[in-house]
C-alpha positions, 0 to 999 in steps of 0.5 A: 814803671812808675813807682806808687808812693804810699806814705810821705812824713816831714820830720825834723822841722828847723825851726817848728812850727814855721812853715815859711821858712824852715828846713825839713826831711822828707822821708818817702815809702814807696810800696815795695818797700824802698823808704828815701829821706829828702833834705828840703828847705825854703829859698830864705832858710837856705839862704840864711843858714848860708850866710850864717856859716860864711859859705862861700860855696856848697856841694853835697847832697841835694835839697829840695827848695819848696816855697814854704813847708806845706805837707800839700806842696811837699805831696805835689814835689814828690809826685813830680819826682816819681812822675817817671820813675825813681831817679830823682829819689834816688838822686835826692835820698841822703843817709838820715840827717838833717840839712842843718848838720850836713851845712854844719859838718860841710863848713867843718870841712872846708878851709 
């Protein structure tokens, strides 16, 4: 059964107010009470904070690459996700951060 999503917010935009280019969480409430918290990023926000901490690689939690972030597009992402269940939430929820710390903290541990 399809799960019915009853609220999504973006939170912690990085930077604000730049829609086009930007990290965000997605945090999703579904209406038996389940709340999922997605890292999202535009390709070129991702690719500069890449560039930015020297990464060479990345493997962590998965992001949501959104061409710009805008809560109508972020909507349709999400409603792609539950289109057949709640696996790909399950799959994308990571523990309340943000992408900016997860990079940050993925550099620390990598020599």
């Amino acid at each position: 059964m399809k799960p019915r999503v009853d609220s999504i917010e973006l939170a912690d935009a990085d930077p604000a107010g730049v829609p086009g280019h930007c990290s965000a969480v997605v945090h999703v409430s579904l209406s038996d009470g389940r709340q999922f918290s997605v890292l999202a990023a535009t390709p070129g926000w991702f690719a500069e904070a890449f560039a930015r901490l020297g990464l060479d690689c990345y493997f962590g939690p998965l992001v949501l690459f959104v061409r710009t972030m805008d809560m109508s597009l972020v909507r349709r992402a999400v409603a792609e996700m539950v289109k057949s269940g709640d696996q790909c939430l399950c799959r994308y929820d990571t523990p309340r951060t943000t992408l900016a710390r997860v990079l940050d903290e993925f550099k620390a541990r990598v020599p």
